[in-house]
Biopython code that builds the backbone (N, CA, C, O; Angstrom):
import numpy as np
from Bio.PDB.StructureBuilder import StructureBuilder

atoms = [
    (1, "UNK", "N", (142.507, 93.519, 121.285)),
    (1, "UNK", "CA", (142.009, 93.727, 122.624)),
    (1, "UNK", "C", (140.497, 93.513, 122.627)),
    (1, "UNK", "O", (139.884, 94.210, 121.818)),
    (2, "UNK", "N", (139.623, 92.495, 123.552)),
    (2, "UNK", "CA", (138.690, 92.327, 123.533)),
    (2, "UNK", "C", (137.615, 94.025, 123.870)),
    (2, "UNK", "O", (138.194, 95.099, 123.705)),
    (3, "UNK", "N", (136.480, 94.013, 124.212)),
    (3, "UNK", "CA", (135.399, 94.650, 123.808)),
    (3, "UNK", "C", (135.370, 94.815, 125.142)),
    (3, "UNK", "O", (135.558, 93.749, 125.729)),
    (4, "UNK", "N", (135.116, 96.250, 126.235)),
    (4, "UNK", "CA", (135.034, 95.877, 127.341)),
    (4, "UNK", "C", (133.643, 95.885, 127.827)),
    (4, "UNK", "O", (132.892, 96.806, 127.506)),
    (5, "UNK", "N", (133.134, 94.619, 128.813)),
    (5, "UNK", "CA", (131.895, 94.636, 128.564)),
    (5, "UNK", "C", (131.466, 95.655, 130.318)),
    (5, "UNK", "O", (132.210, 95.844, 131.280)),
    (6, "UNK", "N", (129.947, 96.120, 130.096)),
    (6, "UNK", "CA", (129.692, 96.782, 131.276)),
    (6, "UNK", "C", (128.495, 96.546, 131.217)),
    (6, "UNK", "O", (127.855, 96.639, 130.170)),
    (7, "UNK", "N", (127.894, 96.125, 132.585)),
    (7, "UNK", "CA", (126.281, 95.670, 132.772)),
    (7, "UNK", "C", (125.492, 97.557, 133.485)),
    (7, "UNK", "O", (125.783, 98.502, 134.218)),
    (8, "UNK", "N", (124.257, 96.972, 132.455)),
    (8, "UNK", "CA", (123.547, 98.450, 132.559)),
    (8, "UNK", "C", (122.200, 98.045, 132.888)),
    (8, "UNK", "O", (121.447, 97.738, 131.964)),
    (9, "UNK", "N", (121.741, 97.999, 134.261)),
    (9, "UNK", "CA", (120.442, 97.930, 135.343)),
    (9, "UNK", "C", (120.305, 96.403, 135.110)),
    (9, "UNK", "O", (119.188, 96.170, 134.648)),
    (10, "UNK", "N", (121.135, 95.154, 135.286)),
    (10, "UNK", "CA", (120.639, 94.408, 135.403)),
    (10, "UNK", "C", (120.397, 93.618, 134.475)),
    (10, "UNK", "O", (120.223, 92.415, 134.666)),
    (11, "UNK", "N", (120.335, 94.363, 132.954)),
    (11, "UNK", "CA", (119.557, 93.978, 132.141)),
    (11, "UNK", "C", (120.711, 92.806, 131.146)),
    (11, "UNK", "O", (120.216, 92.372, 130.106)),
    (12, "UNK", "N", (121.740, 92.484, 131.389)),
    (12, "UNK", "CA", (122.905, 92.016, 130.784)),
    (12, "UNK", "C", (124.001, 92.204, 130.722)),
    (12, "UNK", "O", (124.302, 92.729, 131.794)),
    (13, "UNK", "N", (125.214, 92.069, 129.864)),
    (13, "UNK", "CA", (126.277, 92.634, 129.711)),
    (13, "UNK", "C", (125.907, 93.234, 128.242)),
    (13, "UNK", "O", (125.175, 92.733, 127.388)),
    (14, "UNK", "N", (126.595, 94.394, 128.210)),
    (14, "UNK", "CA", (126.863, 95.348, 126.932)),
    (14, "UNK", "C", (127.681, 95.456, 126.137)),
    (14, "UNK", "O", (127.245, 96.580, 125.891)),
    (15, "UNK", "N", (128.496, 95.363, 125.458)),
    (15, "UNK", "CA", (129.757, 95.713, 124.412)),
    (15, "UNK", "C", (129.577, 97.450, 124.881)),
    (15, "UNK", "O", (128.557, 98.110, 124.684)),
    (16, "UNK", "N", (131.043, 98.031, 125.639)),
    (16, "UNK", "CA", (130.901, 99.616, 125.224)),
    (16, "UNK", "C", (130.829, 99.918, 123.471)),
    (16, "UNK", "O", (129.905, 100.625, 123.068)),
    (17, "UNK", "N", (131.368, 99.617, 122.935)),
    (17, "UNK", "CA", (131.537, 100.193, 121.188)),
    (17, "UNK", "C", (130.266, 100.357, 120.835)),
    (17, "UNK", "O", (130.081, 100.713, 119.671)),
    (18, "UNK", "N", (129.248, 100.180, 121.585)),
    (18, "UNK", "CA", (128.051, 100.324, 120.693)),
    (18, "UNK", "C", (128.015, 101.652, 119.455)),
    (18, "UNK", "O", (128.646, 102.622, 119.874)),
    (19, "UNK", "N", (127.514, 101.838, 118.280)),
    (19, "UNK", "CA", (127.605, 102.790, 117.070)),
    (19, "UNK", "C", (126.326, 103.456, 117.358)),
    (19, "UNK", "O", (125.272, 102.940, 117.732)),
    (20, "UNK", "N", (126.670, 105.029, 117.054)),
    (20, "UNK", "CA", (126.042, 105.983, 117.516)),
    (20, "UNK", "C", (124.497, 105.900, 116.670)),
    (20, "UNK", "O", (124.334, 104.962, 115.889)),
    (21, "UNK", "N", (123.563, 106.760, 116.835)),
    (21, "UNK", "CA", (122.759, 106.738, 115.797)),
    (21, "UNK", "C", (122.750, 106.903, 114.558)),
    (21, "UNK", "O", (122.273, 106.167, 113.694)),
    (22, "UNK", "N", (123.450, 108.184, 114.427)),
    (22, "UNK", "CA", (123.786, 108.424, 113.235)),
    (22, "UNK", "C", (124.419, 107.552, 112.236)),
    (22, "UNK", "O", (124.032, 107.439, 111.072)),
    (23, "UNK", "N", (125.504, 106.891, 112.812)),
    (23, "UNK", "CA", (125.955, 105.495, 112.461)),
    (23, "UNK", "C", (125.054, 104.422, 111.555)),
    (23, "UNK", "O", (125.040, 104.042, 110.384)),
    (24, "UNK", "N", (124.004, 104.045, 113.288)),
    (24, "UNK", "CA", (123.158, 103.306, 112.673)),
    (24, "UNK", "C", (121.789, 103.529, 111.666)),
    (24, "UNK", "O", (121.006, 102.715, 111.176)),
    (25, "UNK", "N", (121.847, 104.493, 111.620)),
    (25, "UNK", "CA", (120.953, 104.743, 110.678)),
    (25, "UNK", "C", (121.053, 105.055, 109.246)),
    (25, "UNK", "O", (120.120, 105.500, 108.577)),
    (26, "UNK", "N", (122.321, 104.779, 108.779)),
    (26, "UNK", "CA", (122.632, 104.611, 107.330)),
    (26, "UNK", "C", (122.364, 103.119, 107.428)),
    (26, "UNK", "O", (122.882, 102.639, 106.419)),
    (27, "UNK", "N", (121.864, 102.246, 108.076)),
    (27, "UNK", "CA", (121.920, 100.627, 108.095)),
    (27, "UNK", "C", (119.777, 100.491, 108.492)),
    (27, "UNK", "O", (119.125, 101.351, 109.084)),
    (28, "UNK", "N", (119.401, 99.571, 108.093)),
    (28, "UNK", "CA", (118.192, 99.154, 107.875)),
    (28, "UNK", "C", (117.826, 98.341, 109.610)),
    (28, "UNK", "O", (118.525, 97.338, 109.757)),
    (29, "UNK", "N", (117.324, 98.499, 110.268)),
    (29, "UNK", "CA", (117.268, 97.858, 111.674)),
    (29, "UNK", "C", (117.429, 96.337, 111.481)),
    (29, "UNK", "O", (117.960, 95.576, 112.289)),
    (30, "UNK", "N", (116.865, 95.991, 110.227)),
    (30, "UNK", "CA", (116.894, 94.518, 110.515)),
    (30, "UNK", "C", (118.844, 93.664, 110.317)),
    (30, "UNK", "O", (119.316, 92.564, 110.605)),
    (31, "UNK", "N", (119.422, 94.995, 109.665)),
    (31, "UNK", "CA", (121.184, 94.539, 109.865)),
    (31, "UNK", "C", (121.692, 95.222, 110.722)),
    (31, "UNK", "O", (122.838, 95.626, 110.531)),
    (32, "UNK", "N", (120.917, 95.596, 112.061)),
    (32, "UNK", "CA", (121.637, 95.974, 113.720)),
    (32, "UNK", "C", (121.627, 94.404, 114.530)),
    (32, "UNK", "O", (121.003, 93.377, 114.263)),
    (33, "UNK", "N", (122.375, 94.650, 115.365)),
    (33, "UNK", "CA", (122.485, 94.052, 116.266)),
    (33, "UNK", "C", (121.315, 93.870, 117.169)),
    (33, "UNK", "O", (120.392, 94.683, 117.139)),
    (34, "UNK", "N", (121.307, 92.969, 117.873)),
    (34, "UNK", "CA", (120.319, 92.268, 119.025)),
    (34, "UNK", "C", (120.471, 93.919, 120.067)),
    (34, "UNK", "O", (119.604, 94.750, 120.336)),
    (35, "UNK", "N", (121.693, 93.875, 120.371)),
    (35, "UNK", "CA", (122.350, 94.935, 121.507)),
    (35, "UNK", "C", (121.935, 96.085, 120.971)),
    (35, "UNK", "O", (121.123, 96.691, 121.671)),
    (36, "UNK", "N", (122.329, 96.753, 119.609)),
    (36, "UNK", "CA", (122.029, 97.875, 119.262)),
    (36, "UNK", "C", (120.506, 98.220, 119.255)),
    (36, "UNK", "O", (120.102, 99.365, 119.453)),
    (37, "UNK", "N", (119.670, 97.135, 119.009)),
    (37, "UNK", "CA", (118.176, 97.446, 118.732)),
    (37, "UNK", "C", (117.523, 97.582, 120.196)),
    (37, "UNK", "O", (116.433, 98.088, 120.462)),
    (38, "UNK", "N", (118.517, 96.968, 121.142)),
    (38, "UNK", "CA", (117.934, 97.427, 122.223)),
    (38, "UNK", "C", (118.524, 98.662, 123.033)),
    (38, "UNK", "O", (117.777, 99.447, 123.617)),
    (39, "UNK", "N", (119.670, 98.766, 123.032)),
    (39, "UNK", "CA", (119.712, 100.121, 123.449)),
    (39, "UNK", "C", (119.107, 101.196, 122.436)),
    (39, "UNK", "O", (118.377, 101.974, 123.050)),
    (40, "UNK", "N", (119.169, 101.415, 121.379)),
    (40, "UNK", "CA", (117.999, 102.321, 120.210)),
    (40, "UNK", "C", (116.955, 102.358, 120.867)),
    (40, "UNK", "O", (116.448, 103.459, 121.080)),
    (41, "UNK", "N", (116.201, 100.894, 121.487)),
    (41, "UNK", "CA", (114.976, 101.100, 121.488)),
    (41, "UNK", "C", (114.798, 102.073, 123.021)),
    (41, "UNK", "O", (113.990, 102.966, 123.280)),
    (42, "UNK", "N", (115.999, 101.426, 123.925)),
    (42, "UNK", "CA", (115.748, 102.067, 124.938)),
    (42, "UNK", "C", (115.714, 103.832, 125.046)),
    (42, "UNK", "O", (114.879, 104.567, 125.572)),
    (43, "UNK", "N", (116.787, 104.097, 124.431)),
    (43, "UNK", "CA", (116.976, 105.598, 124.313)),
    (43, "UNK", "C", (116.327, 106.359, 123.724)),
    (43, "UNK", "O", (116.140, 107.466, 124.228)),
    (44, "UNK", "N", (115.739, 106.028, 122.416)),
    (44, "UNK", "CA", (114.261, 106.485, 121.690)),
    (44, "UNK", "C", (112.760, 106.151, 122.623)),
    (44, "UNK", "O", (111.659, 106.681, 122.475)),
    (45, "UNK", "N", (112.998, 105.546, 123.182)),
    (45, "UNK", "CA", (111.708, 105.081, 124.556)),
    (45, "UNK", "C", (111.901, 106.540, 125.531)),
    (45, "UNK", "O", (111.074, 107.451, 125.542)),
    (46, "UNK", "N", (113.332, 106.518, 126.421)),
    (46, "UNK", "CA", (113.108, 107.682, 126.891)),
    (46, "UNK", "C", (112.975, 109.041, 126.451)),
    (46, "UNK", "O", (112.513, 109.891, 127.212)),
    (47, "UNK", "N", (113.275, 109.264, 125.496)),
    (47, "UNK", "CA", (113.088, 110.354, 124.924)),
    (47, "UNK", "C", (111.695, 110.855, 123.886)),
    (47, "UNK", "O", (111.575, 111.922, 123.284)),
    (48, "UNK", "N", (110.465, 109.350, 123.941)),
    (48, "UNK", "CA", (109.693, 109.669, 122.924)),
    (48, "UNK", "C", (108.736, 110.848, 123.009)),
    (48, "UNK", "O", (107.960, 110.959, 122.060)),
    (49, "UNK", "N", (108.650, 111.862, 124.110)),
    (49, "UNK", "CA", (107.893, 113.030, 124.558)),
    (49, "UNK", "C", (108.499, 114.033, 123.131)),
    (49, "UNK", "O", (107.786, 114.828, 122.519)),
    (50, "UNK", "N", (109.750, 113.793, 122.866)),
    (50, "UNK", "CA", (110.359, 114.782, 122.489)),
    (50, "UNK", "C", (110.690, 114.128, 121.059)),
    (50, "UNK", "O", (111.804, 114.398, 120.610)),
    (51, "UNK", "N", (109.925, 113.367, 120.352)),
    (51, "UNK", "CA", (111.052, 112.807, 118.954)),
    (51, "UNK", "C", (109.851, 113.038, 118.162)),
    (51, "UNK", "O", (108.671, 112.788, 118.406)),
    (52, "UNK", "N", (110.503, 113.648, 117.017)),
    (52, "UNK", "CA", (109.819, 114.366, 115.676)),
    (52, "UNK", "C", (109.046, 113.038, 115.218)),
    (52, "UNK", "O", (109.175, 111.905, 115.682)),
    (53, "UNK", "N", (108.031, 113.569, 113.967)),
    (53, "UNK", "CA", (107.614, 112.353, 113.035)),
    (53, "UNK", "C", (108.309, 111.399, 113.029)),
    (53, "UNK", "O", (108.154, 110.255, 113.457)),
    (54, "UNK", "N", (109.667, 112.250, 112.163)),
    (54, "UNK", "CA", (110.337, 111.170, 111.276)),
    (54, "UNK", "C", (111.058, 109.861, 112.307)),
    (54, "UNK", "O", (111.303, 108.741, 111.861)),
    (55, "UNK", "N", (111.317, 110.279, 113.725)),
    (55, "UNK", "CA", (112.271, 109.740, 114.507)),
    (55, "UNK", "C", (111.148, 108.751, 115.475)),
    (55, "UNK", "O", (111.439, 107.802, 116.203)),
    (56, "UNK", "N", (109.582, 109.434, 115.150)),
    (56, "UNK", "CA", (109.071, 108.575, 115.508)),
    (56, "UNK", "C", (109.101, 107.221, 114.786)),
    (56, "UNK", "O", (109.585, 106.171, 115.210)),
    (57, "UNK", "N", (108.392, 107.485, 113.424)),
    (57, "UNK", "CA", (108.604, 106.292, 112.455)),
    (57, "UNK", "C", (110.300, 105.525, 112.986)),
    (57, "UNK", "O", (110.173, 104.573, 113.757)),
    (58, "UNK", "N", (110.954, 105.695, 112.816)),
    (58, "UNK", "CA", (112.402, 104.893, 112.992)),
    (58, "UNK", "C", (112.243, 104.346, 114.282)),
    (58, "UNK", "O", (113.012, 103.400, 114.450)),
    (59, "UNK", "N", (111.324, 104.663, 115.533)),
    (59, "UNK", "CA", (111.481, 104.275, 116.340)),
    (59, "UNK", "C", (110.240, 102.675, 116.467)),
    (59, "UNK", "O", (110.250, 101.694, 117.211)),
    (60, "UNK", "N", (109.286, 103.126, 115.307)),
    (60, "UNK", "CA", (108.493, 102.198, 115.056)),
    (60, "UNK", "C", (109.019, 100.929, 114.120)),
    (60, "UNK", "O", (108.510, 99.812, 114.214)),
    (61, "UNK", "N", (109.892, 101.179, 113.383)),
    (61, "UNK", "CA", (110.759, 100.046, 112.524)),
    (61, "UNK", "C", (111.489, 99.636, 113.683)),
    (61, "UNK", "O", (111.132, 98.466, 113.543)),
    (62, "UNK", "N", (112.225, 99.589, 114.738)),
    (62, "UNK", "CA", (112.857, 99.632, 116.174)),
    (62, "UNK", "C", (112.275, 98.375, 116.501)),
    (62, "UNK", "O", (112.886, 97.313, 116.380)),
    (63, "UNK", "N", (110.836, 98.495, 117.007)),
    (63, "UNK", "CA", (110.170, 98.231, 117.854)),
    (63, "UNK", "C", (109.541, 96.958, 117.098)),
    (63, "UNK", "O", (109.429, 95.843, 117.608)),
    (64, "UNK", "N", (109.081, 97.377, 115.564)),
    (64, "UNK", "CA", (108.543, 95.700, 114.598)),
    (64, "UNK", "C", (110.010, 94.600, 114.716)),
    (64, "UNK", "O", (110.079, 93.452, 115.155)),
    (65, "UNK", "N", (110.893, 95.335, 114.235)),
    (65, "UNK", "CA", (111.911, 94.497, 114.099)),
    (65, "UNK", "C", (112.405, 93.713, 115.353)),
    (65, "UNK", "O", (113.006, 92.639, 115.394)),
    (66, "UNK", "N", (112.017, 94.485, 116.309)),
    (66, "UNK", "CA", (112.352, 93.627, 117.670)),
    (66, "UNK", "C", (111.183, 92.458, 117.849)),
    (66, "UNK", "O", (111.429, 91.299, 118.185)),
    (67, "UNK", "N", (110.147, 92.875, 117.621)),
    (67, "UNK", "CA", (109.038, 91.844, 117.508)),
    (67, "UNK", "C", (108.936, 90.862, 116.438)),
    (67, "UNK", "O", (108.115, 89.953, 116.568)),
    (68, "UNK", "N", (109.755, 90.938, 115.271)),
    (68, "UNK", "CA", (110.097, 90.247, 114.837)),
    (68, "UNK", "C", (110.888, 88.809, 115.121)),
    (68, "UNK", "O", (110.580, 87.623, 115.002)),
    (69, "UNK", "N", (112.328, 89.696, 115.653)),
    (69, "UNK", "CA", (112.922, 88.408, 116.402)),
    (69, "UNK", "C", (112.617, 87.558, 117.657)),
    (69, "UNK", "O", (113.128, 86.511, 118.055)),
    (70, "UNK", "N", (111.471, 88.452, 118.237)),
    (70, "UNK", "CA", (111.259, 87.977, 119.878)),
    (70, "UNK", "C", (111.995, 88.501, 120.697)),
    (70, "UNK", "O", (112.365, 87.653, 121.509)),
    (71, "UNK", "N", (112.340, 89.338, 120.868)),
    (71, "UNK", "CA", (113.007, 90.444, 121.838)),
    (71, "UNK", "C", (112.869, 91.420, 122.436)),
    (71, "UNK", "O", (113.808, 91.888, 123.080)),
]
sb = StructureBuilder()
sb.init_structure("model")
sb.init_model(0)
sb.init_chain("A")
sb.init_seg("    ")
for serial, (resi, resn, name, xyz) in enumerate(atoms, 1):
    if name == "N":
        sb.init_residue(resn, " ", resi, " ")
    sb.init_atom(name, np.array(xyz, "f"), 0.0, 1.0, " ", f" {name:<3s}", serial, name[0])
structure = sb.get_structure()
């Protein structure tokens, strides 16, 4: 059964299955997905008032690695 997709503000279509954080964070950002690094980035964006050191740093590997690919 395909992946069901759902558009979120415009910004594209999504895969629902996206993998939770916890998930992704036994994995190195640069072996996430295009999709995953952007919803990560988005959800660590809204929440950065509130994210520790460490979750800051992860949110800064996030953000190179996206600038990496151009995204």
């Amino acid at each position: 059964m395909p992946d069901k997709i759902i558009k979120l503000d415009n910004e594209g279509e999504y895969p629902r299955n996206i993998p939770d954080f916890q998930l992704l964070s036994t994995k190195k950002p640069e072996e996430w997905t295009e999709i995953e690094l952007l919803q990560l980035h988005r959800t660590m964006s809204d929440l950065s008032p509130y994210l520790h050191e460490q979750d800051t740093a992860m949110h800064n590997q996030i953000t190179r690695e996206m600038e990496r690919r151009g995204i």
